[in-house]
N, C-alpha and C positions, 0 to 999 in steps of 0.2 A: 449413172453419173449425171449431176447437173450439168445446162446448155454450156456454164463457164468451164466446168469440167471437162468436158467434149473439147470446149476451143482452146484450153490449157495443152490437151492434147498433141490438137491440130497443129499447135503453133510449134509445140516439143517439137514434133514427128519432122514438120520441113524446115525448121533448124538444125536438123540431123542431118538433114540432106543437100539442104544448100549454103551452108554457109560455109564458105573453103576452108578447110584446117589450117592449110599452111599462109593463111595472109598476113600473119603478123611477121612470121621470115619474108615472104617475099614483099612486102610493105618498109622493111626496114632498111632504109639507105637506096629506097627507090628514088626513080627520077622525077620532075615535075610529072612528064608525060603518062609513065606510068600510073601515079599517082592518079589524075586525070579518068585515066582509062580506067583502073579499077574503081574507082567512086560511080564512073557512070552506068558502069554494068554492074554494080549493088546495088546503085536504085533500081535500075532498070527490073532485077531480081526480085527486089521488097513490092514494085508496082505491080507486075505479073502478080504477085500472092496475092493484094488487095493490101499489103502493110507499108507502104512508101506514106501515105498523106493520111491515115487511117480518122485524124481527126478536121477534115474538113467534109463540107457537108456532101451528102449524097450524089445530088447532081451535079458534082464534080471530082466524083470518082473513091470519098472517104465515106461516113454516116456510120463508122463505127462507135457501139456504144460505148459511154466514158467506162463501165466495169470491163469492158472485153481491151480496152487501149491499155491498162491499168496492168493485164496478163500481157498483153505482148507486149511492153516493153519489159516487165521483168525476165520474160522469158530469153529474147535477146537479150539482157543483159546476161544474165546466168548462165548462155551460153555463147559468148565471148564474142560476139557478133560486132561487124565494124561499124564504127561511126560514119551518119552520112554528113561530112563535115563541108563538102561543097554544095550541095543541096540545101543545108539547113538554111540559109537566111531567105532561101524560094519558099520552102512549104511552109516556115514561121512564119517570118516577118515581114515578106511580099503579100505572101496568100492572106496574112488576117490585118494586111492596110487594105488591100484588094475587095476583099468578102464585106469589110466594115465601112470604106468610105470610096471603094471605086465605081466608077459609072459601068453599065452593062459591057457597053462596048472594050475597055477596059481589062475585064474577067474574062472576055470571050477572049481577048489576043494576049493575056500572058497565063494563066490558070492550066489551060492546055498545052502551051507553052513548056511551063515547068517542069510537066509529068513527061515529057518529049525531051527533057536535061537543061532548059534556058535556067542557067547559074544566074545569081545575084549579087550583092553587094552594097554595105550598107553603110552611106555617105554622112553622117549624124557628125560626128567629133570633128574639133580643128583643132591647131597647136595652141588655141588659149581660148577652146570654147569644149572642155571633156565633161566632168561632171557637171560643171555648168553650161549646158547644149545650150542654154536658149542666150550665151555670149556670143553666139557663131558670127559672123562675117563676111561669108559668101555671099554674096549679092546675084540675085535674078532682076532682069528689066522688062518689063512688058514692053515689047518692037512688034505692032501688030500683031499677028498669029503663031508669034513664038516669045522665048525670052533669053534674053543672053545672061549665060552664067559666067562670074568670074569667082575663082576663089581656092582655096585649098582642103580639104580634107587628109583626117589622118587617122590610122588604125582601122584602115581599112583591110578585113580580115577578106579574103582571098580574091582579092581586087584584081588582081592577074588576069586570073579565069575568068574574070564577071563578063558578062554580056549584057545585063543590066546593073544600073545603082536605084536606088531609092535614097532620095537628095532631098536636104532641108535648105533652103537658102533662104532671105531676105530681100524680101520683095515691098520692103516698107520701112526705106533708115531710121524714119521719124518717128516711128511706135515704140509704145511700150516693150521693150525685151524678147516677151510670148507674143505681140498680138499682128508682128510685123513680119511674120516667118510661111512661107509656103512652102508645100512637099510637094516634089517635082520625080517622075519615074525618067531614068536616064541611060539613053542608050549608048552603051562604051564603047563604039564602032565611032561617034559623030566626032568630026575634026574640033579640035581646041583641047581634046581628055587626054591626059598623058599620067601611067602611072608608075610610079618606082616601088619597087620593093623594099622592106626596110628590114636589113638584116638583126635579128634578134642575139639577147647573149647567149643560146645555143644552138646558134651559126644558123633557124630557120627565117626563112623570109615570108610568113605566112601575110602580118600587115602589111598594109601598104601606102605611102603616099597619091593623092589624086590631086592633080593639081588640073583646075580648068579656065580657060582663057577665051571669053570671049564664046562660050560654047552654046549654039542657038539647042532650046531642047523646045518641041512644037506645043501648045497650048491647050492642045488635045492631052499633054500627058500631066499638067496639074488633077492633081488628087487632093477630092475636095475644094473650099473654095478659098481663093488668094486670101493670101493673113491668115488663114486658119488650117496651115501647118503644124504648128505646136498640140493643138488638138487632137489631127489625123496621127499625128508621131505617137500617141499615147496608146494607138492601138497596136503599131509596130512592136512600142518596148515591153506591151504586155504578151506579147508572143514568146516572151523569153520566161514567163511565168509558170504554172502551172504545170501540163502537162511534159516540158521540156525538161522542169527541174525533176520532175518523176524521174524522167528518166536518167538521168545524171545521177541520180541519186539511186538510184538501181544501179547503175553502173560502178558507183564509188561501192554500194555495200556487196555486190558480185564479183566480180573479177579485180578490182583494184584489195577491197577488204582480203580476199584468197588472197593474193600474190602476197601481201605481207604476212599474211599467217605464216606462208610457205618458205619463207625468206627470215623469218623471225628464229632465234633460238628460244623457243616457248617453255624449256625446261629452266630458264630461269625465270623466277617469282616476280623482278620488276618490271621484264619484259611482256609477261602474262597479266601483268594488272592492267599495264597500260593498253592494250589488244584488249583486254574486258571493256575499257573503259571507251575504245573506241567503237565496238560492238554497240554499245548501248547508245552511244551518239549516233551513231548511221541508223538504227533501229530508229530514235527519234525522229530523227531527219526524212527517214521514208517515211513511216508514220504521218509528220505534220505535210507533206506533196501530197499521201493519196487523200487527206481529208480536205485540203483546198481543190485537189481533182475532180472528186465526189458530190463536195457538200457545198463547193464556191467558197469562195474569198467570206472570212467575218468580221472584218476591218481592213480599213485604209493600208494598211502597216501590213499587212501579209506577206507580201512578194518582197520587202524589204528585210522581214525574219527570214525567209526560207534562201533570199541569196547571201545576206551575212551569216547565216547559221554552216548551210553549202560553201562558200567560198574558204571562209576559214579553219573549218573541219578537214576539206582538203589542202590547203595550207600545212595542216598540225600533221596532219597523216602522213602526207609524203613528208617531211622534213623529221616524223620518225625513222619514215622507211632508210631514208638517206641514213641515219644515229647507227640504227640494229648493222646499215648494210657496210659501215667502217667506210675504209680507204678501198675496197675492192668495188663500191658504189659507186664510187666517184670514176672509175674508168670506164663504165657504161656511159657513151656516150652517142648511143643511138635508138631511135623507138622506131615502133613500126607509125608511118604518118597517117593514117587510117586508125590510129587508137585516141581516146580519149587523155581526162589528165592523171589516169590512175593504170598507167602500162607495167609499171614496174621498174622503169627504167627511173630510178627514184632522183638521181640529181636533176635530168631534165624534167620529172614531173614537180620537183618543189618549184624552181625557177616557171616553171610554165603556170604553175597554179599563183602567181601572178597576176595571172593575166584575170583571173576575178576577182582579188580585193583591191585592187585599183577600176578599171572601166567600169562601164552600166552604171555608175555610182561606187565613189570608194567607198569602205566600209566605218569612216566617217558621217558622210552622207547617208548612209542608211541606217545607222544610229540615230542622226539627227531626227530623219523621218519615222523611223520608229515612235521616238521619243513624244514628238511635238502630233502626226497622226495620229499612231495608235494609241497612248501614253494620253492626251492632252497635256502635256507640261508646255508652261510658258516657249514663246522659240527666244529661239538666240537674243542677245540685243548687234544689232548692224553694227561693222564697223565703221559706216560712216554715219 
């Protein structure tokens, strides 16, 4: 066998053995606590292996090749492996502002950090600044060797847990939009942070409000240099690109794609075309992840096909799954909280697969940037 064949293996062999059978029963209708507790002893599991951070660089505990990342994630996905969903905004969107635009000292106190369970959270959106982030409104003040933040953030995805945020505010009313914004790392322990949860329409409370008042965060934690947050953010949002949508996209065409086959009456003919036709979109969909994984981005517009093409492929799938699964769907009203948006539990997965053609850019937005990026067609004309 080739070395990928060996580590196709390897990666089979202890997914066989450590990944618990029973976590999507005992996941389901868990408590926060719970919750908590199992997410930090799966990382803890994926880091023992070497597979928790596989794509950050060596000397900091990842240096796995892009072919070998490529295998493990399809492999946990194919074999039903939980999501690390309190971890994710540390090893993405911390780790690659951190590796791209943090100071030494910086990587040495939160990188290790991470890999030791320090959760994150990520401060970007406000109630009239979502797709358009660079409306935000937060205000930071330079007060000598700190800055006072006032301001509100919203859809803050597991803000509860956090122990840090990664915060955009405006440190410059007078500028331009983009060029008046700083990124600020925020420790959610300092007095003035106070967060609520915001109950969702299937009763979870995953977002959350952050409202800060007056909150000093030290000057040592700007990342990057004042006014050139909108910058630094770009390396954040591209942390959701690439290797992340691989793996969602593993996960929609493994165990989400099964659970409907399995749930489908496929002995009927229109119910069988459509299951064809979804086949060959998720086939697509992985297909265009691992050649951006592989080969890099071939235009501007990349990341804005593969999350419009992803978000509403899962949009159209679950809200099949909900058509085949009738009225006896609709009283499934519970998932394991540790799965992604393709559990099975198909009403709460249509409603939840909202949650990506609205954020990160509606699929508006991503039209638009297609269009005008990749496309060169004229933009818009302004409404004002």
């Amino acid at each position: 066998m080739s070395g990928l064949d060996d580590f196709r293996a390897e990666v089979r062999s202890w997914c066989r053995d450590h990944i618990p059978a029973d976590w999507r029963a005992t996941q389901t209708g868990a408590g926060d606590d719970e919750f908590v507790r199992f997410q930090k002893e799966w990382f803890d599991e994926l880091h023992r292996a070497g597979y928790a951070v596989p794509h950050w660089p060596a000397e900091w505990g990842g240096g796995m090749p892009v072919d070998r990342q490529v295998v493990l994630y399809q492999e946990l996905a194919a074999h039903d492996a939980p999501r690390l969903v309190l971890a994710f905004v540390g090893i993405h969107h911390a780790a690659s502002t951190l590796l791209v635009a943090g100071t030494d000292e910086q990587r040495r106190r939160h990188l290790p950090a991470i890999l030791d369970g320090e959760i994150w959270v990520q401060g970007f959106s406000e109630p009239e600044a979502g797709s358009d982030l660079a409306a935000l409104r937060t205000t930071a003040r330079r007060v000598g060797d700190e800055y006072l933040v006032s301001g509100q953030k919203l859809w803050a995805s597991g803000g509860m847990h956090a122990d840090w945020c990664l915060l955009l505010a405006r440190t410059d009313p007078d500028a331009p939009k983009r060029k008046g914004i700083s990124y600020l790392l925020l420790d959610m322990t300092t007095p003035g942070v106070e967060v609520r949860p915001i109950r969702n329409a299937v009763g979870d409370s995953h977002f959350c409000e952050i409202f800060l008042d007056e909150v000093p965060i030290p000057a040592v934690n700007l990342i990057g240099a004042e006014n050139a947050g909108w910058q630094v953010a770009q390396a954040t949002l591209g942390a959701e690109r690439g290797m992340t949508m691989l793996e969602l996209a593993e996960r929609l065409g493994n165990a989400g794609f099964r659970r409907l086959v399995e749930s489908a009456p496929i002995d009927d003919p229109v119910v069988a075309d459509r299951l064809a036709g979804f086949d060959t979109e998720i086939t697509g969909l992985r297909g265009l992840c691992r050649r951006i994984v592989e080969d890099g981005p071939s235009g501007p517009a990349d990341a804005s096909i593969v999350k419009l093409y992803y978000s509403e492929l899962l949009q159209r799938l679950t809200d099949f799954g909900v058509e085949i699964g009738g009225l006896a769907a609709h009283t499934v009203l519970a998932k394991a909280m540790s799965s992604g948006w393709e559990s099975g539990s198909w009403v709460l997965d249509f409603v939840g697969s909202w949650e990506w053609t609205i954020p990160g850019g509606a699929s508006e937005i991503q039209r638009t940037i297609i269009a005008e990026r990749g496309l060169g067609l004229p933009r818009e004309p302004s409404a004002v």
